[in-house]
C-alpha positions in Angstrom: 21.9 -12.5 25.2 25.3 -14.3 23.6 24.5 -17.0 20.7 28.2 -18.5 22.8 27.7 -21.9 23.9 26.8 -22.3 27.8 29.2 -25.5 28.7 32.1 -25.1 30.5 33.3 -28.0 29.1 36.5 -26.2 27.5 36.8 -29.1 24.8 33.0 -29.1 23.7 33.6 -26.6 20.8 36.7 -27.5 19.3 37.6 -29.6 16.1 41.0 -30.8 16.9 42.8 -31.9 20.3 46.3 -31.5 21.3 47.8 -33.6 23.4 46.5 -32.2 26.5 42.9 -32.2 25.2 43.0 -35.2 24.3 44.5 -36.5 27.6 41.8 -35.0 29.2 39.1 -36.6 26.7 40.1 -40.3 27.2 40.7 -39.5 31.0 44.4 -40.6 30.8 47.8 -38.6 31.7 49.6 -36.9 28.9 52.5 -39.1 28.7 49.9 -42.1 27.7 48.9 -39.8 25.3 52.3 -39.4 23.9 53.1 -43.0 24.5 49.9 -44.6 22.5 50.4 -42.4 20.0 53.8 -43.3 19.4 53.0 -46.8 19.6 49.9 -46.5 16.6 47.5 -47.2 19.5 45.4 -43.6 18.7 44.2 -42.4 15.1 46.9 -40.6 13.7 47.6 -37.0 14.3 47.2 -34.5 11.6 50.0 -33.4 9.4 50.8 -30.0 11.6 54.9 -29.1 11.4 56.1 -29.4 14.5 52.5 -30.5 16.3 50.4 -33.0 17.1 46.7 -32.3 16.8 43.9 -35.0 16.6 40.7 -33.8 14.9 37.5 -34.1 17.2 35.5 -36.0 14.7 38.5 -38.5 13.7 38.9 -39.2 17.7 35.1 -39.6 18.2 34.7 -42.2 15.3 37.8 -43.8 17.0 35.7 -43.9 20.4 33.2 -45.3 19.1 34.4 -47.9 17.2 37.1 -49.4 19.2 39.2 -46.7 21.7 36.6 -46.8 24.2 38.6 -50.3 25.1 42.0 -49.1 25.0 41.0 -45.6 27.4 38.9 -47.7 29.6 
């Protein structure tokens, strides 16, 4: 038997989010994604050259605190 995780939930294992990923997290198009972030509306993304990654545990504080008001 694998030790791999079962879900296939394809974002249940990572530790940062791309744009995409995090789209699909917050149930919203990319282009919000893009937009709120551009606006300061989501946590900042990480310092990546030329990418913009969210980590997983900085987005879930965020939810839990107050995004789950901005993605609803």
């Amino acid at each position: 038997m694998s030790n791999l995780p079962t879900t296939t939930d394809p974002t249940a294992t990572r530790l940062v989010y791309d744009a995409k990923g995090l789209a699909a997290v917050l149930g919203v198009s990319r282009d919000s994604v893009d937009v709120w972030s551009a606006q300061g509306v989501l946590p900042k993304p990480l310092p990546l050259p030329g990418r913009k990654r969210w980590s997983k545990a900085v987005v879930d504080a965020w939810l839990a605190s107050n995004g789950a008001n901005v993605a609803a």
